[in-house]
Biopython code that builds the backbone (N, CA, C, O; Angstrom):
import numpy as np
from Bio.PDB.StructureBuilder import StructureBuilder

atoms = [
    (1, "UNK", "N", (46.686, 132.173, 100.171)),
    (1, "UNK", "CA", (47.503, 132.252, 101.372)),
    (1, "UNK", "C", (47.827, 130.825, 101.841)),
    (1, "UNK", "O", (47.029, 129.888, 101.817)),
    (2, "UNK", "N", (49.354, 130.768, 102.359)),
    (2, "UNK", "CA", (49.483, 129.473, 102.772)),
    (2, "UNK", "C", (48.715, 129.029, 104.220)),
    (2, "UNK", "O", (48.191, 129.751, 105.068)),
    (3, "UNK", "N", (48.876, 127.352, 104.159)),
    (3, "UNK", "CA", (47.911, 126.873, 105.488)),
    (3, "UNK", "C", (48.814, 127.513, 106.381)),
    (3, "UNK", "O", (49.856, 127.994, 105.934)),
    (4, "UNK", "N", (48.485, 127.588, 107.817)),
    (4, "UNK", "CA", (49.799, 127.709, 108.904)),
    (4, "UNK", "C", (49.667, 126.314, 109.404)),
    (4, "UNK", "O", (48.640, 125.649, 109.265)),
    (5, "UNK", "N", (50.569, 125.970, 109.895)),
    (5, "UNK", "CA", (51.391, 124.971, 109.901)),
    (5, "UNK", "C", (51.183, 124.654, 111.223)),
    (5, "UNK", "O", (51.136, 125.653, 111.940)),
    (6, "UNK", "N", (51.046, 123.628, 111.775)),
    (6, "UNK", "CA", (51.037, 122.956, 113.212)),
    (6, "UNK", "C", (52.036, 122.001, 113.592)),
    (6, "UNK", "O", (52.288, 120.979, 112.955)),
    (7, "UNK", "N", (52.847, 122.528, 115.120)),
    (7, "UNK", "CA", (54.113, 121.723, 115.196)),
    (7, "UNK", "C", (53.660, 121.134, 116.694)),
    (7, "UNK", "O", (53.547, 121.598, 117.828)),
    (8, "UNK", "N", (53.462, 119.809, 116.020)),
    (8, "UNK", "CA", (53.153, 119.228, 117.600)),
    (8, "UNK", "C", (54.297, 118.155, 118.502)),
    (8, "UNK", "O", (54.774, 117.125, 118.026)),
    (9, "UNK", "N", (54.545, 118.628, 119.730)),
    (9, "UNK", "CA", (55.814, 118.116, 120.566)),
    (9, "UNK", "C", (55.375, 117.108, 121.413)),
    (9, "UNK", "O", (54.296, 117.218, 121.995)),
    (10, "UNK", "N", (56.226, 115.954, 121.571)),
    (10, "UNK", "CA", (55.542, 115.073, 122.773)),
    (10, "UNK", "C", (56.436, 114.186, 122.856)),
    (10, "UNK", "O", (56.958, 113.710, 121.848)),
    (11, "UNK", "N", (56.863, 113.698, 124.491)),
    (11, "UNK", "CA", (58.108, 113.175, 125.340)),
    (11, "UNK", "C", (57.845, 111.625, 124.953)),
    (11, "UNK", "O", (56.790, 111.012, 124.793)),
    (12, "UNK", "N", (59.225, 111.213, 124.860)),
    (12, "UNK", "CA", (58.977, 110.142, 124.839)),
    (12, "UNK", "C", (58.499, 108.843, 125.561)),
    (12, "UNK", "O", (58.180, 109.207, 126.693)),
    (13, "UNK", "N", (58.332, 107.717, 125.459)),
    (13, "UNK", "CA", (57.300, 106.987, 126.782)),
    (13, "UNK", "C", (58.321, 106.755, 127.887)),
    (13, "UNK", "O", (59.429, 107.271, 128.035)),
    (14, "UNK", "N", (57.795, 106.016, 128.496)),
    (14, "UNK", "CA", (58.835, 105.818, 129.530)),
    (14, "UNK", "C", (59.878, 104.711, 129.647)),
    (14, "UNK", "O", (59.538, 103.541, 129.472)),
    (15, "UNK", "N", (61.313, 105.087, 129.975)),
    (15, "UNK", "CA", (62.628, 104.043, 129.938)),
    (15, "UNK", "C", (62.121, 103.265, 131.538)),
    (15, "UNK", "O", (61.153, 103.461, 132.273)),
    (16, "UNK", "N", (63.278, 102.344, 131.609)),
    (16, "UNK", "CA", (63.046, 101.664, 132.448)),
    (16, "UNK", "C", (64.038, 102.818, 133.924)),
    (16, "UNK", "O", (63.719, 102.906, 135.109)),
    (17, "UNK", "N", (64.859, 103.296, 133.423)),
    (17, "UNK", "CA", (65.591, 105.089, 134.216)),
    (17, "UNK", "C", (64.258, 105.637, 134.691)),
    (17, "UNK", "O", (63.997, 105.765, 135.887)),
    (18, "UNK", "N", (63.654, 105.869, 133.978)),
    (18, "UNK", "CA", (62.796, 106.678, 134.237)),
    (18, "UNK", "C", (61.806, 106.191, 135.337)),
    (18, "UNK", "O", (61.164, 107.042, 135.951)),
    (19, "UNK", "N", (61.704, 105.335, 135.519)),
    (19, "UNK", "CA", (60.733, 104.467, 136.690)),
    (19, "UNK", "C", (61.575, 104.921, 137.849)),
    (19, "UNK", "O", (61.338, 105.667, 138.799)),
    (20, "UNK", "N", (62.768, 104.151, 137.427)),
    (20, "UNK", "CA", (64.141, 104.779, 138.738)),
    (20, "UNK", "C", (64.233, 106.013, 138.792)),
    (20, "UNK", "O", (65.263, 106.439, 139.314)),
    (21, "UNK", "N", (63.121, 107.122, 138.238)),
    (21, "UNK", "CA", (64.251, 108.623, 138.702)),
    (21, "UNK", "C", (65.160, 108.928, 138.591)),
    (21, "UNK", "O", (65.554, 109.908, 139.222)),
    (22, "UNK", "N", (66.172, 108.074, 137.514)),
    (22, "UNK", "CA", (67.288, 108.334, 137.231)),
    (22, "UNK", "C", (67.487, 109.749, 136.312)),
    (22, "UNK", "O", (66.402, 110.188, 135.931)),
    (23, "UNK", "N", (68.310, 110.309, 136.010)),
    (23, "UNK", "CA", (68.805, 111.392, 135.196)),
    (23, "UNK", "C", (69.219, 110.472, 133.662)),
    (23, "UNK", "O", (70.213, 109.748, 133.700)),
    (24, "UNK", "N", (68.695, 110.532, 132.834)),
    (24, "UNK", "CA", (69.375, 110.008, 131.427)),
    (24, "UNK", "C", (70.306, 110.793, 130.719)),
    (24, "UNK", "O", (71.449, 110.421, 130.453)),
    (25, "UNK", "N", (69.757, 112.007, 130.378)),
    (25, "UNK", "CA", (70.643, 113.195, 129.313)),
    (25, "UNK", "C", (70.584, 112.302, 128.362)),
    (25, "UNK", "O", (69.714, 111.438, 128.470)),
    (26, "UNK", "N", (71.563, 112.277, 127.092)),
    (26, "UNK", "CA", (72.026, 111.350, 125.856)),
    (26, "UNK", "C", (72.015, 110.011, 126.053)),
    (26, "UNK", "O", (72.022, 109.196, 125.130)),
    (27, "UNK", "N", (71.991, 109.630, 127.655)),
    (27, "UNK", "CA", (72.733, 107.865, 127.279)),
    (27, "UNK", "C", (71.409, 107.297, 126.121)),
    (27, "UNK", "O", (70.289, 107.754, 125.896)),
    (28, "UNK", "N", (71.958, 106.423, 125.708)),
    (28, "UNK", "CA", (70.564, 105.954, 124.820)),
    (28, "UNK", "C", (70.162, 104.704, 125.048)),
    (28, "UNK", "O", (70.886, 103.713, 124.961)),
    (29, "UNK", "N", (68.960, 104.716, 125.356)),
    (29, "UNK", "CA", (68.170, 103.748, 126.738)),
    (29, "UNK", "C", (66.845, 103.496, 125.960)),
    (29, "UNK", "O", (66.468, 104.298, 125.106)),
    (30, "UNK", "N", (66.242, 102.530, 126.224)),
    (30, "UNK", "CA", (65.436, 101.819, 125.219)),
    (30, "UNK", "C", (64.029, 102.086, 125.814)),
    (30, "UNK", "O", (64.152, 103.026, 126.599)),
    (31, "UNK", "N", (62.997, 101.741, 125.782)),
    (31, "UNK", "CA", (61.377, 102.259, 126.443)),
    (31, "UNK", "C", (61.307, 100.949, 127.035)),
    (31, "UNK", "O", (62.013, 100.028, 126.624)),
    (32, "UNK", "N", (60.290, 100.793, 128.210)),
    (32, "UNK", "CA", (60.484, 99.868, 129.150)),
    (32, "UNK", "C", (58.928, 99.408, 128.094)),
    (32, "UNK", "O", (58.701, 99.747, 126.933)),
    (33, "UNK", "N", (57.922, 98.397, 129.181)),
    (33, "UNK", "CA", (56.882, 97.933, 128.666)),
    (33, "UNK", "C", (55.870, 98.859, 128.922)),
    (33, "UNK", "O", (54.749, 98.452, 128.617)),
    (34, "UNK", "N", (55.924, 99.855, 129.338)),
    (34, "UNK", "CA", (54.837, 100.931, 129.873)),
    (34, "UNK", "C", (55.330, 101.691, 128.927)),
    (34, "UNK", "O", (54.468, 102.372, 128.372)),
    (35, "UNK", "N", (56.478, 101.836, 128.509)),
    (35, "UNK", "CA", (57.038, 103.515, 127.809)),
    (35, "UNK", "C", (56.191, 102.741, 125.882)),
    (35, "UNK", "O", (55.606, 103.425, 125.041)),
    (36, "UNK", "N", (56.477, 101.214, 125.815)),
    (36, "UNK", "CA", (55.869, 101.228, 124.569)),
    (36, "UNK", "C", (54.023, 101.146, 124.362)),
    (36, "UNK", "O", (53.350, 101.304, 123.344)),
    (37, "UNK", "N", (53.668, 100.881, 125.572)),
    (37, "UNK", "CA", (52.071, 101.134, 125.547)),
    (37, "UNK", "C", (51.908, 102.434, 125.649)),
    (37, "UNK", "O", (51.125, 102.827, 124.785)),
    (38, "UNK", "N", (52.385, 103.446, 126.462)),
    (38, "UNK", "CA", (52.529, 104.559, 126.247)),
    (38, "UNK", "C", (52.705, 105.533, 124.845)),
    (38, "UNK", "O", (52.279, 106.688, 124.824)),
    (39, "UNK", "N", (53.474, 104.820, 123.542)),
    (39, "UNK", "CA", (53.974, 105.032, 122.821)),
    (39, "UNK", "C", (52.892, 104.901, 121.756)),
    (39, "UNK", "O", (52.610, 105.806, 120.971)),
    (40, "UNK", "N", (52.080, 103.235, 121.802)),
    (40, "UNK", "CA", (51.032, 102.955, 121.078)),
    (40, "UNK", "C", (50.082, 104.164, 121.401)),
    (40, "UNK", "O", (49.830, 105.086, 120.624)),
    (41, "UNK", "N", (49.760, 104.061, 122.247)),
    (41, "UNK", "CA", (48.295, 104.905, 122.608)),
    (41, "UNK", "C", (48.467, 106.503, 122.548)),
    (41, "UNK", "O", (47.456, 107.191, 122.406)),
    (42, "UNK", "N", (49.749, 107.109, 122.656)),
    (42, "UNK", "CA", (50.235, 108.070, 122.041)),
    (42, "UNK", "C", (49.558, 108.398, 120.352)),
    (42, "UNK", "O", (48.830, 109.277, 119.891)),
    (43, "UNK", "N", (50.318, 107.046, 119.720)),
    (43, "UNK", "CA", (50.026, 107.530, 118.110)),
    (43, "UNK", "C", (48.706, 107.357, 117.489)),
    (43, "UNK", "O", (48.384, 107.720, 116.358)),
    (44, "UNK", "N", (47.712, 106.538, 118.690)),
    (44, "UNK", "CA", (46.150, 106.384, 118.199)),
    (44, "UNK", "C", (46.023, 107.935, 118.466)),
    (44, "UNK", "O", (45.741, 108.319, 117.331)),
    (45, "UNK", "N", (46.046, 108.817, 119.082)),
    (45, "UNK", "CA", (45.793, 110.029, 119.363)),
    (45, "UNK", "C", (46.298, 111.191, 118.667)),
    (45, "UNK", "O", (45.664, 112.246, 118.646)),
    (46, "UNK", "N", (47.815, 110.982, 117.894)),
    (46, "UNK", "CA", (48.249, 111.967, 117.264)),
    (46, "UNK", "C", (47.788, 111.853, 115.899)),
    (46, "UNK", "O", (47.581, 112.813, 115.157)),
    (47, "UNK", "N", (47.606, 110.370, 115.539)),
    (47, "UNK", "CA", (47.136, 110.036, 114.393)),
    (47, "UNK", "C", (46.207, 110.876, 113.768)),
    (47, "UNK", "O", (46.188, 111.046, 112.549)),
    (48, "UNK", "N", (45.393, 111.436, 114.600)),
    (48, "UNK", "CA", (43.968, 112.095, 114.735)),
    (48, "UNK", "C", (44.546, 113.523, 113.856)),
    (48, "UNK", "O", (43.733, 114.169, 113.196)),
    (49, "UNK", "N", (45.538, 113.805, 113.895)),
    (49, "UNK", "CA", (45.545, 115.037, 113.890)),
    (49, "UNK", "C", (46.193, 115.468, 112.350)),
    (49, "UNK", "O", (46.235, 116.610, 111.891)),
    (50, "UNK", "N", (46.653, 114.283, 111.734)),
    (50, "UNK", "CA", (46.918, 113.859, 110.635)),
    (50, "UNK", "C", (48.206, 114.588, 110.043)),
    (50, "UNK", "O", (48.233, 115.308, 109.045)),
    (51, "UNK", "N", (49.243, 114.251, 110.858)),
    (51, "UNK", "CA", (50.719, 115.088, 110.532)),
    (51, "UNK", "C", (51.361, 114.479, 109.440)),
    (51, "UNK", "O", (51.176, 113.278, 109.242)),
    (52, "UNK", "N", (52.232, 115.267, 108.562)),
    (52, "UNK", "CA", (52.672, 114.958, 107.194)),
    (52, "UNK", "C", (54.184, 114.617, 107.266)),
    (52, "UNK", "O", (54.723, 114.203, 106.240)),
    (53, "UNK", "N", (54.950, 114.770, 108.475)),
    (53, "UNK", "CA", (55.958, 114.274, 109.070)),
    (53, "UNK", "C", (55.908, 114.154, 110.216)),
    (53, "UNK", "O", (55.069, 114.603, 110.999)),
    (54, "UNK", "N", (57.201, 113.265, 110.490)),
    (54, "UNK", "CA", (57.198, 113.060, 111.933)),
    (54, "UNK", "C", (59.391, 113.302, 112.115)),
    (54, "UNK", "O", (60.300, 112.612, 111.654)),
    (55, "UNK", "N", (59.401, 113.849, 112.486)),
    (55, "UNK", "CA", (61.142, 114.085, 113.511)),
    (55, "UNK", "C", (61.306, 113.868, 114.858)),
    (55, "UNK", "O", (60.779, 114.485, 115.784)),
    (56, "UNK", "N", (62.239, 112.748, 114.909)),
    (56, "UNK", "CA", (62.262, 112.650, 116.327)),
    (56, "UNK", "C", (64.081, 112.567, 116.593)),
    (56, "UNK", "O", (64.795, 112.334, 115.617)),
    (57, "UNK", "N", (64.587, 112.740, 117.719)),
    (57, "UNK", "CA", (65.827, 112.803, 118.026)),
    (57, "UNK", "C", (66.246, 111.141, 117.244)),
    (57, "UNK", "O", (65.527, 110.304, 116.699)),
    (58, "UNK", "N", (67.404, 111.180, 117.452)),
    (58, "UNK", "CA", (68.273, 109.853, 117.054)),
    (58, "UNK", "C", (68.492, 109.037, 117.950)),
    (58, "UNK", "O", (69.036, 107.980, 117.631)),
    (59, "UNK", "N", (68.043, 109.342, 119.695)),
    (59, "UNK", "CA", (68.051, 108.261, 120.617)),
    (59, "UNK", "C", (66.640, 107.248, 120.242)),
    (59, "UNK", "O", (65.482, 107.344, 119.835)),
    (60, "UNK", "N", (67.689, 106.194, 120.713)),
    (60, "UNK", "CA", (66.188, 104.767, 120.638)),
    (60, "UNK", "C", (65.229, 105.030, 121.073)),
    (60, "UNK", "O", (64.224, 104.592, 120.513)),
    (61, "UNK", "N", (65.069, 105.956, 122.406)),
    (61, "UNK", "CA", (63.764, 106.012, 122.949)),
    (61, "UNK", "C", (62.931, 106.981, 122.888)),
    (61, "UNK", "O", (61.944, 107.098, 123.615)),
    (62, "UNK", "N", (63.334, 107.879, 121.856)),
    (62, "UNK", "CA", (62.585, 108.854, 120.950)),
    (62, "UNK", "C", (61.910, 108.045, 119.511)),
    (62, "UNK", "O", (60.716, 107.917, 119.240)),
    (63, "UNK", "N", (63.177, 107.535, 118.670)),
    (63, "UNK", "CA", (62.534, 106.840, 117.809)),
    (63, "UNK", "C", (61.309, 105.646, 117.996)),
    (63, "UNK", "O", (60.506, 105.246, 117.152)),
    (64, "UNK", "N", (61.430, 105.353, 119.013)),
    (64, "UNK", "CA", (60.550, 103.796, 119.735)),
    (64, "UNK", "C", (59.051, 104.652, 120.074)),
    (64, "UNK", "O", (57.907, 104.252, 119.864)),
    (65, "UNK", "N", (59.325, 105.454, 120.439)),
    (65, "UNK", "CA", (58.149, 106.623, 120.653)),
    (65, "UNK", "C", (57.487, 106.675, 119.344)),
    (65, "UNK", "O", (56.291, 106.402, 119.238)),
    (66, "UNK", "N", (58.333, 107.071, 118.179)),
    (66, "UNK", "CA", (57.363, 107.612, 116.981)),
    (66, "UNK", "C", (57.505, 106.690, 116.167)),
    (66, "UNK", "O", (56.819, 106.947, 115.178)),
    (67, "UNK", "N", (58.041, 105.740, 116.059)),
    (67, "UNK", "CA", (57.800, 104.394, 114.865)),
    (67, "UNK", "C", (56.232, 104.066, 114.958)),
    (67, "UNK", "O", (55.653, 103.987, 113.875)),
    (68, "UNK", "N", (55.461, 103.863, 116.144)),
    (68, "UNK", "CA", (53.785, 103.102, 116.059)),
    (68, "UNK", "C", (53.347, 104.248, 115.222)),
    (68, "UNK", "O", (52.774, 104.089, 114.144)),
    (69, "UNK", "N", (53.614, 105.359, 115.716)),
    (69, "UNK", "CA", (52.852, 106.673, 114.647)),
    (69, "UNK", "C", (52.923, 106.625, 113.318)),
    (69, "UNK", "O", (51.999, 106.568, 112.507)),
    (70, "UNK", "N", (54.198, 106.653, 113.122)),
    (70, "UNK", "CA", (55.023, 106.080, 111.904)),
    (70, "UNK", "C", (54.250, 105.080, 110.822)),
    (70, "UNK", "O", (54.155, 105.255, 109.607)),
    (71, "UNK", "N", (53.708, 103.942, 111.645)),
    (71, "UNK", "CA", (53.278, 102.772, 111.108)),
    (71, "UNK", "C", (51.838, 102.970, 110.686)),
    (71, "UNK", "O", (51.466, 102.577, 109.581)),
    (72, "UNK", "N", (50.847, 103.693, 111.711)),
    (72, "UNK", "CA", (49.947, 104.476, 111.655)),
    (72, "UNK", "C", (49.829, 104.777, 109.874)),
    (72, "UNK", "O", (49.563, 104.127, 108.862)),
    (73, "UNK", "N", (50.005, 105.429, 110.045)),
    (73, "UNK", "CA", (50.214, 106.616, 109.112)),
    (73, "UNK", "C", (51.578, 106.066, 108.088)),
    (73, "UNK", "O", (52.476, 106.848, 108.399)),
    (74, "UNK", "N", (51.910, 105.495, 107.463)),
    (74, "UNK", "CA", (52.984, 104.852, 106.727)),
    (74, "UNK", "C", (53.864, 106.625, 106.282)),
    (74, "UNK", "O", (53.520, 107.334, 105.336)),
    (75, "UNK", "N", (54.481, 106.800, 106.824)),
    (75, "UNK", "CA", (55.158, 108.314, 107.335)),
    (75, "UNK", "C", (56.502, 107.510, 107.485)),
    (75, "UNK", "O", (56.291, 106.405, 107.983)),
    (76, "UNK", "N", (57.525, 107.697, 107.260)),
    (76, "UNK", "CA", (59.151, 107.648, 107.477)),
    (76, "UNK", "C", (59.387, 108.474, 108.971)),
    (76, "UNK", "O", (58.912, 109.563, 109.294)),
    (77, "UNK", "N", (60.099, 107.758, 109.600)),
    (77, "UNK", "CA", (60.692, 108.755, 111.115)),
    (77, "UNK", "C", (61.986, 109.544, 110.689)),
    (77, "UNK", "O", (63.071, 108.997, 110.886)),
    (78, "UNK", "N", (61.935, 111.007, 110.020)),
    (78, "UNK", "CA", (63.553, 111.524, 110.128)),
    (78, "UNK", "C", (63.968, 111.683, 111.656)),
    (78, "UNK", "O", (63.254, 111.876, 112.640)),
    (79, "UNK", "N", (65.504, 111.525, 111.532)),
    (79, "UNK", "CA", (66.121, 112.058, 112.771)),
    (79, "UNK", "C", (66.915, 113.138, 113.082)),
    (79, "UNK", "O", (67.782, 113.522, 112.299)),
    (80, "UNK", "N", (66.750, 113.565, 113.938)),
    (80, "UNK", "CA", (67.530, 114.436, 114.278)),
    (80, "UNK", "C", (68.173, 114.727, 115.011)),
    (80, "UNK", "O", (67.532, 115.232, 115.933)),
    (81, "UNK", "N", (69.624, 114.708, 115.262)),
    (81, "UNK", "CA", (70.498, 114.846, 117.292)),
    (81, "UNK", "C", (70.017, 115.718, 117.465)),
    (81, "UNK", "O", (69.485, 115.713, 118.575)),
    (82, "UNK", "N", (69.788, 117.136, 116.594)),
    (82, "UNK", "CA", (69.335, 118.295, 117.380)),
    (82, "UNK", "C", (68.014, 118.247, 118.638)),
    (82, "UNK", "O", (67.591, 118.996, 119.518)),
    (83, "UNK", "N", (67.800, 117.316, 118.265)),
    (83, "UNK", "CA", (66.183, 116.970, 119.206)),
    (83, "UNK", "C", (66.459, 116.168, 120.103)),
    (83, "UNK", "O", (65.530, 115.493, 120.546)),
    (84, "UNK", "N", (67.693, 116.000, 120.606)),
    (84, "UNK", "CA", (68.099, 115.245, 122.011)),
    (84, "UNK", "C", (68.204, 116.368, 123.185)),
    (84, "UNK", "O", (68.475, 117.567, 123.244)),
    (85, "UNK", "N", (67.832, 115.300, 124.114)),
    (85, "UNK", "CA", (68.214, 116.262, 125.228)),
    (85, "UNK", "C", (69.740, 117.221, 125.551)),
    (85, "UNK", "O", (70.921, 116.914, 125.393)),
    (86, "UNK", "N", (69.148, 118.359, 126.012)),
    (86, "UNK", "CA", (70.435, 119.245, 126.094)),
    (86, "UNK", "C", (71.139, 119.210, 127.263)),
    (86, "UNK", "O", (72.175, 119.875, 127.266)),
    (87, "UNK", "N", (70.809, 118.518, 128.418)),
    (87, "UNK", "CA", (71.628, 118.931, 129.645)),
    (87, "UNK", "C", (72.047, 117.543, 130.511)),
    (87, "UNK", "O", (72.712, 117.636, 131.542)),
]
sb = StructureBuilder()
sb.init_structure("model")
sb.init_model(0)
sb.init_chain("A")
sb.init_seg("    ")
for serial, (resi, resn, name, xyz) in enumerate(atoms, 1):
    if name == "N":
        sb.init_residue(resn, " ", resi, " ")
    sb.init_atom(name, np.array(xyz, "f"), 0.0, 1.0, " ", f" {name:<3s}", serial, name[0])
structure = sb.get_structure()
């Protein structure tokens, strides 16, 4: 029988918008200095869990999110628009 499969989801760190409460949607906005410590200490933790890919949307501040994981774990980041925000 096959393994079942574990799909694990998680936001990206924080933009410098995001401090402001701003609304982003698509614009594509980069991680401030908290969103990339956020980002590090993120992938010491997912690391743990030992994922065989990683997909993240095609905005910068999704990819900026999963590149440390990425590096972690020498794993390629695919992208995907489908994994951008919808509204």
């Amino acid at each position: 029988m096959a393994q079942p499969r574990r799909i694990v989801f998680w936001r990206h760190g924080r933009t410098p918008w995001n401090a402001q409460q701003r609304f982003q949607g698509q614009t594509d906005i980069e991680l401030d200095e908290v969103g990339i410590e956020q980002a590090q200490r993120a992938a010491g933790m997912l690391a743990t869990l030992e994922p065989t890919r990683i997909i993240s949307s095609d905005l910068l501040r999704a990819r900026a999110t999963a590149e440390p994981l990425a590096r972690i774990l020498d794993l390629p980041v695919a992208t995907d628009e489908g994994l951008r925000e919808t509204f």
